[in-house]
C-alpha positions as CSV (number, residue, x, y, z in Angstrom):
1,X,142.2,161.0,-264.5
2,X,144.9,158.9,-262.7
3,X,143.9,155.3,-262.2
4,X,142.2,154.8,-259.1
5,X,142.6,151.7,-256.5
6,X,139.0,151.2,-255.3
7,X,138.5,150.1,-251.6
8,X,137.2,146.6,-252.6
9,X,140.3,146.2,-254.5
10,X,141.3,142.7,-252.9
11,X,145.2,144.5,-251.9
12,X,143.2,146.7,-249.8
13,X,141.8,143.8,-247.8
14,X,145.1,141.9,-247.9
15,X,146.8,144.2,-245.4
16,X,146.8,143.2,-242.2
17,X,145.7,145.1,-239.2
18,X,147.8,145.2,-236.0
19,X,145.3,146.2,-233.7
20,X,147.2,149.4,-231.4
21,X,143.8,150.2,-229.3
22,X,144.2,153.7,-229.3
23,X,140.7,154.9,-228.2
24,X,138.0,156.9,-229.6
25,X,138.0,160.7,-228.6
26,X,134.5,162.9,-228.8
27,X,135.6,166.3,-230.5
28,X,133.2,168.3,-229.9
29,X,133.6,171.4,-228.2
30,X,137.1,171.3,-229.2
31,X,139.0,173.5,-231.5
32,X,137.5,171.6,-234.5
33,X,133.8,172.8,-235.5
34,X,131.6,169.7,-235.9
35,X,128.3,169.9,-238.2
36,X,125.5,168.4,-237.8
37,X,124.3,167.2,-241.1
38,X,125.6,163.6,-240.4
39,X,124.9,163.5,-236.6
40,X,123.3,160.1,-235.4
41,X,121.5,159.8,-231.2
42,X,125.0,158.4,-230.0
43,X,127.2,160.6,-231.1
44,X,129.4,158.4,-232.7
45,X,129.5,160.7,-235.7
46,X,131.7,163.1,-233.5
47,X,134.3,160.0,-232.5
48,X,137.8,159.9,-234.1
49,X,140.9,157.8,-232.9
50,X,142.8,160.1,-230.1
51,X,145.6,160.6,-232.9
52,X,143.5,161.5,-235.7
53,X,141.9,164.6,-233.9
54,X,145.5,166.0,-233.0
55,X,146.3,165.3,-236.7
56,X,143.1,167.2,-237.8
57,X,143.7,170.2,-235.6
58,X,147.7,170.2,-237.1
59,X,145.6,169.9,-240.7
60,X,143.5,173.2,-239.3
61,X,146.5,174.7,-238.2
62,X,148.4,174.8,-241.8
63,X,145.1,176.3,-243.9
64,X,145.6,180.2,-244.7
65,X,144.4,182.3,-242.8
66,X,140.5,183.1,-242.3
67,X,139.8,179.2,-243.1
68,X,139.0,176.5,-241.0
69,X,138.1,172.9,-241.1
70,X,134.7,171.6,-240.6
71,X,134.0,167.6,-239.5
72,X,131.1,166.6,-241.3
73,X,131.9,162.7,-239.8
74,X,134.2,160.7,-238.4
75,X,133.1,157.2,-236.7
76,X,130.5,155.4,-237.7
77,X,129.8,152.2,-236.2
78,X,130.0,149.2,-238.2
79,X,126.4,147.8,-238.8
80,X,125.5,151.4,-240.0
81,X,128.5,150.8,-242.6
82,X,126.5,148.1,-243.5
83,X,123.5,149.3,-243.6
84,X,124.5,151.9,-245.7
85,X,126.5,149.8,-248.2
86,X,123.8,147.4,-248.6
87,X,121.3,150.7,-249.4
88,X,123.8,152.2,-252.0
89,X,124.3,148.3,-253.6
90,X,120.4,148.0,-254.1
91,X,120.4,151.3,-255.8
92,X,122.6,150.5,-258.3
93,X,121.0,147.1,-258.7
94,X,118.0,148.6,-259.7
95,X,118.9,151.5,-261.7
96,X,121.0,148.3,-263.7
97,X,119.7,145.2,-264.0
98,X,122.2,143.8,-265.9
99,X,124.8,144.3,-263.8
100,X,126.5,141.4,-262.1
101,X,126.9,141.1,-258.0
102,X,130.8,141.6,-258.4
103,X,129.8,144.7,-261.0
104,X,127.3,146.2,-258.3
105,X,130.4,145.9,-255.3
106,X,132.3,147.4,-257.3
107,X,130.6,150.5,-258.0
108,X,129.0,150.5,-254.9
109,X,132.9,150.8,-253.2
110,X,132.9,154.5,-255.2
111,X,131.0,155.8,-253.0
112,X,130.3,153.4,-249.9
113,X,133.3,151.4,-248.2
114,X,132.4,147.7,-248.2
115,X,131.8,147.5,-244.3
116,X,134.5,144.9,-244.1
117,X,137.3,147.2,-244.8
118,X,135.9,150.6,-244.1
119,X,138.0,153.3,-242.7
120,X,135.0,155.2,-240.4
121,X,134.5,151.9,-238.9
122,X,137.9,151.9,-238.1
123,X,137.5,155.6,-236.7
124,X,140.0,155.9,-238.9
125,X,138.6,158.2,-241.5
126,X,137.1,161.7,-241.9
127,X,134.5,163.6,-243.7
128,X,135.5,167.3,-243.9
129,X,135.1,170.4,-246.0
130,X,136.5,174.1,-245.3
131,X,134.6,176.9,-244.0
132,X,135.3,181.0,-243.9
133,X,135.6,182.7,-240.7
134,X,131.3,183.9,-240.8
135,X,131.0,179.7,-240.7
136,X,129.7,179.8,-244.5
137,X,131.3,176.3,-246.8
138,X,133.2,177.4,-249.5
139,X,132.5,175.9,-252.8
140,X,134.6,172.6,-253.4
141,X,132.7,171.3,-256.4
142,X,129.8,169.5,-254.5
143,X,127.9,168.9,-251.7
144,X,129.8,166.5,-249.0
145,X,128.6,162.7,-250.0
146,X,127.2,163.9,-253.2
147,X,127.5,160.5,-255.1
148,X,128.8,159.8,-258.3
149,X,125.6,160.0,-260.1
150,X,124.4,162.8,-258.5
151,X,127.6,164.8,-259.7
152,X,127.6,163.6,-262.6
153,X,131.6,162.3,-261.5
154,X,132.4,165.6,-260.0
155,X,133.1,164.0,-256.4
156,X,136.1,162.7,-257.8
157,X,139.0,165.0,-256.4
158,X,140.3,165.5,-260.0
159,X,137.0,166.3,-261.7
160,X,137.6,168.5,-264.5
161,X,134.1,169.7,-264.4
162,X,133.8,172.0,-261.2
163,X,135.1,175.4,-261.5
164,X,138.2,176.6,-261.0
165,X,137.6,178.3,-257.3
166,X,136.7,174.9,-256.3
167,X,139.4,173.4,-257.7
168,X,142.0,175.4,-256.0
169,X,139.5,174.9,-252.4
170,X,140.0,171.4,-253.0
171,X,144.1,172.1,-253.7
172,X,144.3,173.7,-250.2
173,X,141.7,171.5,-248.2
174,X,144.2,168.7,-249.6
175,X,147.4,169.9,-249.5
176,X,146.7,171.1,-245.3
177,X,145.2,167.2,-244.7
178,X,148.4,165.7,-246.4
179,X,150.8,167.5,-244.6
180,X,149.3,165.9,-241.6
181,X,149.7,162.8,-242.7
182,X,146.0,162.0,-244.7
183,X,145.4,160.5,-247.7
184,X,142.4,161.4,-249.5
185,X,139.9,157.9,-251.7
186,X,140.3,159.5,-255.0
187,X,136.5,159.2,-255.6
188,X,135.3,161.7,-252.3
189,X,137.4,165.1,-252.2
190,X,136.0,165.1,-248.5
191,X,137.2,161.8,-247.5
192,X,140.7,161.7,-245.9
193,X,142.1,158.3,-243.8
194,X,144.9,157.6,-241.6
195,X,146.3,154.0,-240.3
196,X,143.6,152.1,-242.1
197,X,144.4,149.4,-244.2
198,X,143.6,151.9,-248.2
199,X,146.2,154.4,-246.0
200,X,148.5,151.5,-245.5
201,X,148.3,150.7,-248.9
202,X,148.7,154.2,-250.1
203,X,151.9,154.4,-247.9
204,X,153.2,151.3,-248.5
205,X,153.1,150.5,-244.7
206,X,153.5,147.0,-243.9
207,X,150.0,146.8,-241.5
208,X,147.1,149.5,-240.4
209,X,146.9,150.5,-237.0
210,X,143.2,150.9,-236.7
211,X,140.7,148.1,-237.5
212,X,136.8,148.0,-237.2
213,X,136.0,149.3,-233.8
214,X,133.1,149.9,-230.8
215,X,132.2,153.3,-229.1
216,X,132.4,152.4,-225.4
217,X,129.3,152.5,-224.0
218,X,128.9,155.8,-221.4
C-alpha cells in the first residue's frame, strides 16, 4: 500500500489558508440525493461550499450510466469535529494503554480529522458512496465511516481485502470525483476534499481556499 500522508502530518497544518468566503449552499432537493444516516437538527450535514456542490454534480455527471452519487455528509461544524475526535482518541486510549498522546493523535487522524485542520469544518469535504437507479448502495468494501478496526483496514481505498466488484465501485466512484477536481484521504474511500489545506497539499497549491467555517444562522 502507497505511503500515506495522515492529516496531522505537521505539512498539512503548515499550509496556509487564504480565506475566499465562498458561502455555504444547502443541497437538498437538488440534483444530488442526500441520506440521512449522518443528518444532525441543523442541517448542517447537508451544507457544502457553493463550488463544491457544482463540482459534485459535474462528479455525478461523469459516472456510467444507471449510477448516481449519494451525500452521506458534507459540513459539519467545528465543535462537533471536536467532539468527535476527542470520542475516537479516548477509544483508542483505552483499547491501548500503552500508547503515547502523540501515538493516540496519530491514529486517531486515520479515521477522525484533528478539528484543527479538518476539511468538513472547512465545508470543504464530502462523504459519499454510489447508488443504482432503485436508490440501493452498491458494495464498495464497507459501510461509509466504518473505522479501521472495524474493517479490519478495509476502509483504506487500496485495501486488498474487499472483493473485486467493490474494488472496481471504488475505481469509478474515484475516477468520476477526480475528474472534478477531488482528492480522496487514502484511509476513507468515501472521503473526497477540495480547497482545504490535505487538497492543497495533495496539489501542491501554494494556500487552501476554505478554512474552518460557521453555518449562518437562518
Amino acid at each position: 500500500m502507497p505511503e500515506i500522508i495522515l492529516m496531522c502530518d505537521p505539512a498539512v497544518a503548515a499550509i496556509p489558508i487564504q480565506e475566499c468566503d465562498e458561502r455555504l449552499v444547502d443541497v437538498r432537493g437538488s440534483d444530488l440525493l442526500v441520506g440521512h444516516s449522518r443528518q444532525d437538527a441543523a442541517g448542517a450535514y447537508a451544507h457544502v461550499r457553493a463550488n463544491i456542490f457544482e463540482r459534485l454534480l459535474m462528479a455525478q455527471a461523469a459516472l456510467p450510466k444507471g449510477l448516481r452519487l449519494l451525500l452521506v455528509e458534507g459540513y459539519r461544524p467545528p465543535e462537533l469535529q471536536e467532539r468527535y475526535f476527542a470520542e475516537y482518541a479516548a477509544e483508542l486510549q483505552a483499547a491501548n494503554p500503552s500508547w503515547s498522546i502523540d501515538q493516540v493523535h496519530m491514529a486517531a487522524s486515520r479515521y477522525v480529522s484533528p478539528p484543527s485542520i479538518a476539511p468538513h469544518a472547512a465545508g470543504a469535504a464530502v462523504d459519499v458512496t454510489l447508488i443504482d437507479t432503485d436508490g440501493r448502495e452498491l458494495d464498495l468494501g464497507t459501510r461509509v465511516n466504518a473505522s479501521p478496526e472495524e474493517s479490519d483496514g478495509a476502509c483504506y481505498m487500496d485495501a486488498d481485502n474487499i472483493s473485486g466488484g467493490a474494488r472496481e465501485h471504488r475505481r469509478v466512484l474515484a475516477s468520476a470525483l477526480a475528474e472534478a477536481g477531488f482528492v480522496n484521504y487514502p484511509t476513507e474511500w468515501w472521503h473526497w476534499s477540495r480547497g482545504d489545506r490535505y487538497w492543497a497539499l495533495s496539489t501542491a497549491s501554494a494556500t487552501a481556499p476554505y478554512g474552518p467555517c460557521s453555518l449562518p444562522l437562518p
